[in-house]
VMD Tcl script that draws the C-alpha trace (Angstrom):
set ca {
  {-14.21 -25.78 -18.89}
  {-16.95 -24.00 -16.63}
  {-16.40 -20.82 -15.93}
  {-14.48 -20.55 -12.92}
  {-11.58 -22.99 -14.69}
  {-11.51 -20.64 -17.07}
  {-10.72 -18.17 -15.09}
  {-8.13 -19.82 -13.80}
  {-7.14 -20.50 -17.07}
  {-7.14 -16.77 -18.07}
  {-4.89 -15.97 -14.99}
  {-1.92 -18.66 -16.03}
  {-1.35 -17.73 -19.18}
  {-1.47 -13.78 -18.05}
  {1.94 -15.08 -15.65}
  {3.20 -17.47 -18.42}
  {3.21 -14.32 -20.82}
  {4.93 -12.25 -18.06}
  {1.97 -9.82 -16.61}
  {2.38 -9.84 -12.69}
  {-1.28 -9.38 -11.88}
  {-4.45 -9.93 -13.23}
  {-8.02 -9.28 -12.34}
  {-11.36 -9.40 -13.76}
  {-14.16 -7.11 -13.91}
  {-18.15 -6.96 -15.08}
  {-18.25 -4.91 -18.77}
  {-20.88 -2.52 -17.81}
  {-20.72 0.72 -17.16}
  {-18.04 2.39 -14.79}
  {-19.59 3.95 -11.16}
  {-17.73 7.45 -12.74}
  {-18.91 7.80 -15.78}
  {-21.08 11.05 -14.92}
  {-17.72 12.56 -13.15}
  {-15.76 11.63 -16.73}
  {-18.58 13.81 -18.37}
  {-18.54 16.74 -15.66}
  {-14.54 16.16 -16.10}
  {-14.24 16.93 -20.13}
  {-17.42 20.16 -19.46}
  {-14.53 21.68 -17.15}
  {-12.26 21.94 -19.84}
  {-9.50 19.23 -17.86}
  {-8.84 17.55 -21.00}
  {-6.97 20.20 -22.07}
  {-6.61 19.99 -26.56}
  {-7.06 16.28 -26.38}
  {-10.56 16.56 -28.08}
  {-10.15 13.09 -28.74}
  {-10.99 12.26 -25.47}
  {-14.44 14.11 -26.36}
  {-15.62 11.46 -28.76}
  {-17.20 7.93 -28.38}
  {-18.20 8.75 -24.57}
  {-20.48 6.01 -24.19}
  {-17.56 3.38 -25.64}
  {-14.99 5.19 -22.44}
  {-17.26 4.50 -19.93}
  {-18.99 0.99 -20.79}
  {-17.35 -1.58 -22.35}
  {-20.31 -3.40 -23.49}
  {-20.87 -0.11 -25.94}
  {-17.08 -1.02 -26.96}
  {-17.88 -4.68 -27.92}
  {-21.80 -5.44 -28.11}
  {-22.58 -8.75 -25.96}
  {-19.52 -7.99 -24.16}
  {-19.73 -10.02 -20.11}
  {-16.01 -9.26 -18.93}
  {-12.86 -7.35 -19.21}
  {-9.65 -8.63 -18.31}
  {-7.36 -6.59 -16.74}
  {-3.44 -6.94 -16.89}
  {-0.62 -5.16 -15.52}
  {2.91 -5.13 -16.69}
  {5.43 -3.82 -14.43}
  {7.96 -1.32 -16.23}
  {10.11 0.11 -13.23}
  {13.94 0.63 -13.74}
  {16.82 0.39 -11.56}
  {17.67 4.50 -11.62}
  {20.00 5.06 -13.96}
  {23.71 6.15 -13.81}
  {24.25 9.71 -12.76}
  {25.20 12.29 -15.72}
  {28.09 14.59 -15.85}
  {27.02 18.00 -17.16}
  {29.75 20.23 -16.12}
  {30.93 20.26 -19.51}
  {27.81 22.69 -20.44}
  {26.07 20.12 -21.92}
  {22.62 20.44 -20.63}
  {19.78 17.08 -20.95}
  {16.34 16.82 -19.92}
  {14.29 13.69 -18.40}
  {12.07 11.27 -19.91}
  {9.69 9.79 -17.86}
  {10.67 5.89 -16.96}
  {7.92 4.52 -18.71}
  {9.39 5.50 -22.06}
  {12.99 4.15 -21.58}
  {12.39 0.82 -23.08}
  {10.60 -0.30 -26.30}
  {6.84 1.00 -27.01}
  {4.95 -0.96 -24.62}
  {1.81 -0.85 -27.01}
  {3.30 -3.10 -29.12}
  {5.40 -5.42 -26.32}
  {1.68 -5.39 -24.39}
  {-0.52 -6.38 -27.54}
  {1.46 -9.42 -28.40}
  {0.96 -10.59 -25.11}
  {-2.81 -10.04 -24.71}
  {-3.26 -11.27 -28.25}
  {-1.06 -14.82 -27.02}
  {-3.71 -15.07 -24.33}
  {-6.81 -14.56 -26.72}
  {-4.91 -16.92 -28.44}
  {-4.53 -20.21 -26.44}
  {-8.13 -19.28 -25.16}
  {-9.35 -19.84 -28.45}
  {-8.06 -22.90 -28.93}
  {-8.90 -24.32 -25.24}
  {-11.95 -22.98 -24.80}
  {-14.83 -24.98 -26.48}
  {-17.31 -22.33 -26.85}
  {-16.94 -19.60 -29.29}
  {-16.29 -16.66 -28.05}
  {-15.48 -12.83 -29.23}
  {-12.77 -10.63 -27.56}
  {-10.78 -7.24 -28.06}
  {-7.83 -6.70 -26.88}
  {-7.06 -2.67 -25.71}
  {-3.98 -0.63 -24.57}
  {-4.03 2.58 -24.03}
  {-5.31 3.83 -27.60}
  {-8.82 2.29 -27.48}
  {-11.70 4.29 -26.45}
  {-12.44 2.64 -22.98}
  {-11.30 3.89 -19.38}
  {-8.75 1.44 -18.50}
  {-7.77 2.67 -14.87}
  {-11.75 2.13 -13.91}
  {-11.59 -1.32 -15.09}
  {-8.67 -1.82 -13.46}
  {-9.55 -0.89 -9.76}
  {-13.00 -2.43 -10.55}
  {-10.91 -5.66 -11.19}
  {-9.08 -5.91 -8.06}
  {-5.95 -4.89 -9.83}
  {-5.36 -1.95 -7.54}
  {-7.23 1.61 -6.47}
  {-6.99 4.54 -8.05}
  {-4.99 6.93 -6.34}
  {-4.65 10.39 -4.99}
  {-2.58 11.56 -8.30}
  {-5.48 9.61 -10.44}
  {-2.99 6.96 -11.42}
  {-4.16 3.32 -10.78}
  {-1.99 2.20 -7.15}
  {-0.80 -1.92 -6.65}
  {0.56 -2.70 -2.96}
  {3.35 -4.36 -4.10}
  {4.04 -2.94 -7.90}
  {2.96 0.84 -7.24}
  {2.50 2.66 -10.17}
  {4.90 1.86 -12.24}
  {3.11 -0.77 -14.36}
  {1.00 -0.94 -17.37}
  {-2.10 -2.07 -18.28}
  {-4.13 -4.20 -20.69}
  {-7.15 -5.11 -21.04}
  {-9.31 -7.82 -22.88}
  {-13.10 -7.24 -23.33}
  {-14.52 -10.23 -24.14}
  {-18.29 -11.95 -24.43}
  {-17.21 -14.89 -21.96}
  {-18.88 -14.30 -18.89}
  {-16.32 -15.11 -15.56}
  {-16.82 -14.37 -12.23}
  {-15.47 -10.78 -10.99}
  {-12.77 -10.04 -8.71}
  {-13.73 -7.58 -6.03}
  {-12.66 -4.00 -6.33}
  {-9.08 -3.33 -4.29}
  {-9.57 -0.73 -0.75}
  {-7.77 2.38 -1.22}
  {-4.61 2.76 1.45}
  {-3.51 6.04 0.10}
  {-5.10 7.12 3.39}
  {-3.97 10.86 4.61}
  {-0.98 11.22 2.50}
  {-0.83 14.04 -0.03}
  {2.63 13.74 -1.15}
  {1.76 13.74 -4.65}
  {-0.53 16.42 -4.64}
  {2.01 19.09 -2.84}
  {5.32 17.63 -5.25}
  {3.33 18.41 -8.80}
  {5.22 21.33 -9.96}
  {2.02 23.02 -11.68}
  {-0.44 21.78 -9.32}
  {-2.39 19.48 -11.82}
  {-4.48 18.27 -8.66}
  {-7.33 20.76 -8.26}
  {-8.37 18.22 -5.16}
  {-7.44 14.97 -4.33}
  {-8.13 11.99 -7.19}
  {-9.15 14.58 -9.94}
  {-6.20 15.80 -12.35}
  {-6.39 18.70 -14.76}
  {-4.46 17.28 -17.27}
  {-4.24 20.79 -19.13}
  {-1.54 21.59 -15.97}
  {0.05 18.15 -16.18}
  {3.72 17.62 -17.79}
  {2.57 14.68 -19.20}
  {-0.04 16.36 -21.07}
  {2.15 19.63 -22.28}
  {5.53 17.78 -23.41}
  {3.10 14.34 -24.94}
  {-0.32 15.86 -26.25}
  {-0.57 19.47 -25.96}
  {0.26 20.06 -30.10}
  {0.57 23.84 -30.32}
  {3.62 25.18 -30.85}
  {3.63 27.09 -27.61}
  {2.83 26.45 -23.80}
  {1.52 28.87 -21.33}
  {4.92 30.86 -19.51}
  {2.91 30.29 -16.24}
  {3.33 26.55 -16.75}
  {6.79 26.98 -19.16}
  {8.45 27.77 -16.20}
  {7.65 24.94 -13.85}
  {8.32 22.33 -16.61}
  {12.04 22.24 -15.18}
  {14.23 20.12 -17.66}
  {10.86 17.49 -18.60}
  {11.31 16.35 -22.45}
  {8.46 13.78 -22.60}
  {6.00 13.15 -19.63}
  {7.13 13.39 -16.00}
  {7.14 11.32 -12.73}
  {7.32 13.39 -10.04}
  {4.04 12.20 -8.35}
  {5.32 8.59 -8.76}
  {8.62 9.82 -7.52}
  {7.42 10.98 -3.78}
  {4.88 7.81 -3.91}
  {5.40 5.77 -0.36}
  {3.95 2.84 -2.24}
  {6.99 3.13 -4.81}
  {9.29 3.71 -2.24}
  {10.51 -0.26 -2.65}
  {8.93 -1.89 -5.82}
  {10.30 -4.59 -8.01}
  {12.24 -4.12 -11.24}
  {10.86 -5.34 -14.03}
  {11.30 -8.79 -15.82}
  {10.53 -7.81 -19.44}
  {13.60 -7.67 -21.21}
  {12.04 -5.27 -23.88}
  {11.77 -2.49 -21.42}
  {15.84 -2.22 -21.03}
  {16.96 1.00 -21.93}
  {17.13 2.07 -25.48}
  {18.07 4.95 -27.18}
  {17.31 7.69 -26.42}
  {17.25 6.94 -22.64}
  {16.24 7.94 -19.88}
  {18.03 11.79 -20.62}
  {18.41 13.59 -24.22}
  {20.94 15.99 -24.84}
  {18.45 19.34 -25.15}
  {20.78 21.00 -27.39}
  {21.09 18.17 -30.44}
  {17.44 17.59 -29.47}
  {16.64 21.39 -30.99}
  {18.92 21.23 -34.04}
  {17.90 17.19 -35.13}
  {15.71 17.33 -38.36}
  {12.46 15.59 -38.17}
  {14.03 13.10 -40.08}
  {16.58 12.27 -37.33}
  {14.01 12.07 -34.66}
  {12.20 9.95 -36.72}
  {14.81 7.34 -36.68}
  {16.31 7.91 -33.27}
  {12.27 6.97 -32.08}
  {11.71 3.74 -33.95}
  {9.91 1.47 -32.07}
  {10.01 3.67 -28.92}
  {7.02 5.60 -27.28}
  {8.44 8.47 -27.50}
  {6.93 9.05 -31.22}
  {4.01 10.18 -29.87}
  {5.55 13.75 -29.38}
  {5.60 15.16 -32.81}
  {9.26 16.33 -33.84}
  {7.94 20.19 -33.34}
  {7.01 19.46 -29.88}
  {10.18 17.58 -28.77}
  {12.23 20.46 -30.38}
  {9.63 23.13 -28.41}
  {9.86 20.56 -25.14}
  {13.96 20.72 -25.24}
  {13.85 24.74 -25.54}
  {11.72 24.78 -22.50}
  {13.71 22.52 -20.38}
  {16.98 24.22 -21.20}
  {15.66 27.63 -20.50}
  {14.90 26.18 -17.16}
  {18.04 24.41 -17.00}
  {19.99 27.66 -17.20}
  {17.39 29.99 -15.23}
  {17.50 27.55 -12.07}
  {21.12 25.89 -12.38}
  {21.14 24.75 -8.40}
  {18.11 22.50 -9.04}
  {19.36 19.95 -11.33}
  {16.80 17.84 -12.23}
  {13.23 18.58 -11.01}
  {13.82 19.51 -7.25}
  {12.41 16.85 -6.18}
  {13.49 14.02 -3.66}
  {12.66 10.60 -4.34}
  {11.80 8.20 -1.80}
}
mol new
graphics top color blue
foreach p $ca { graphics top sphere $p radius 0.5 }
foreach p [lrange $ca 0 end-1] q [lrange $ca 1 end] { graphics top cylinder $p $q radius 0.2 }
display resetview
């Protein structure tokens, strides 16, 4: 196969595993790599000091895997029919989990699938050929890749947009040494709207298409570790357990997106709302077991206990609200 079959190939197996786009990109080094830099000197990353190390790997995949041509790009829609409405005039309060965490892990449902395309490659594909498969935990910038691949722009609220999907997908990514021709970059239509910008409830968008994640939900209730959170930001955490989706929420382009197709993204335990009181008095153990083979692990069992005492002190200081006091499109 030259390598425009190839391609081609690449593309059919990303459908026959279930990915509803794909999109390829050049491995070199991402147009914002000096704005990721400028990004982590203002302090935006917040504690993730992670995100401080192996800088050259985030913003050039060919520092990721040496001889590297390509990355393919995949995205995996995860969006839910909303779930039924809950009862809480018995006093017993829950908080949200954002959508993306409803279902099983998607590192793990993702992985399987970019390794079964890595897979059949190898065995089609004449020449040898080195690849790495990457979501989410590998040092490389996967939204930049993305919009550089055609599989959508990066929006106003930083998080990578898809006419038709919206926001609510994942993504993976193969870098590999096979050299195939790119896909060109997708225009951005988020044109004048600022909807998400004006919903965030602790104004995480210092302008449009930068985030301070150190204001984000996502950030305080997911990677923020201490055992206490700012009462500036505390209080405009409204009843947020793990992550948050208000920005996706007010989204026009989300307005009327599919549901997902992967069966391993039905809702699980526990769900799209925890009960905030067990949530404080569960041991770690408990946790532990409730999250197996959910993303929700990544919270430590200190922070989901500290996340639940924050979203039912909200709960009971703004009763009227209900949920986030926001209106979905």
């Amino acid at each position: 196969m030259n390598s425009i079959e190839i391609k081609q190939r690449i593309i059919s197996l990303s459908v026959e595993m279930g990915f509803e786009r794909c999109g390829i990109a050049s491995a070199g080094a991402i147009e914002r790599g000096d704005y990721y830099r400028r990004w982590l000197k203002l302090g935006r990353a917040g504690t993730m000091e992670y995100l401080h190390r192996h800088q050259e790997e985030r913003t050039d995949a060919t520092k990721l895997l040496p001889d590297a041509k390509s990355v393919i790009v995949c995205a995996l829609n995860y969006h839910q029919p909303d779930p039924p409405a809950v009862d809480e005039s018995d006093g017993q309060a829950t908080g949200q989990v954002a959508m993306y965490a409803w279902g099983d892990d998607y590192h793990k449902v993702i992985k399987r699938k970019l390794f079964g395309i890595m897979d059949r490659l190898r065995a089609e594909v004449a020449d040898p050929f080195e690849a790495k498969a990457c979501v989410d935990t590998a040092p490389i910038l996967e939204r930049e890749y993305a919009a550089r691949a055609g599989v959508g722009w990066i929006g106003k609220n930083t998080l990578v947009l898809e006419p038709e999907l919206g926001s609510y997908f994942f993504l993976g990514l193969i870098v590999t040494t096979l050299e195939l021709p790119p896909d060109t970059p997708s225009p951005d239509h988020c044109g004048t709207c600022t909807r998400c910008l004006e919903a965030c409830p602790t104004d995480a968008f210092p302008a449009a298409y930068e985030m301070d994640a150190s204001r984000c939900i996502s950030y305080l209730t997911i990677e923020h570790r201490a055992d206490t959170i700012a009462d500036e930001l505390q209080s405009k955490m409204g009843d947020w357990v793990f992550g948050c989706d208000v920005c996706q929420q007010v989204c026009p382009h989300n307005s009327d997106v599919p549901l997902t197709n992967e069966a391993r993204f039905a809702i699980r335990p526990p769900g799209p709302r925890v009960d905030l009181e067990a949530m404080q008095t569960m041991t770690d153990e408990a946790i532990r077991e409730q999250l197996k083979g959910s993303a929700i692990k990544r919270a430590k069992p200190d922070m989901l206990r500290r996340n639940a005492r924050i979203a039912s002190a909200n709960t009971l200081a703004n009763p009227e609200e209900g949920e986030t006091g926001v209106t979905a499109l």
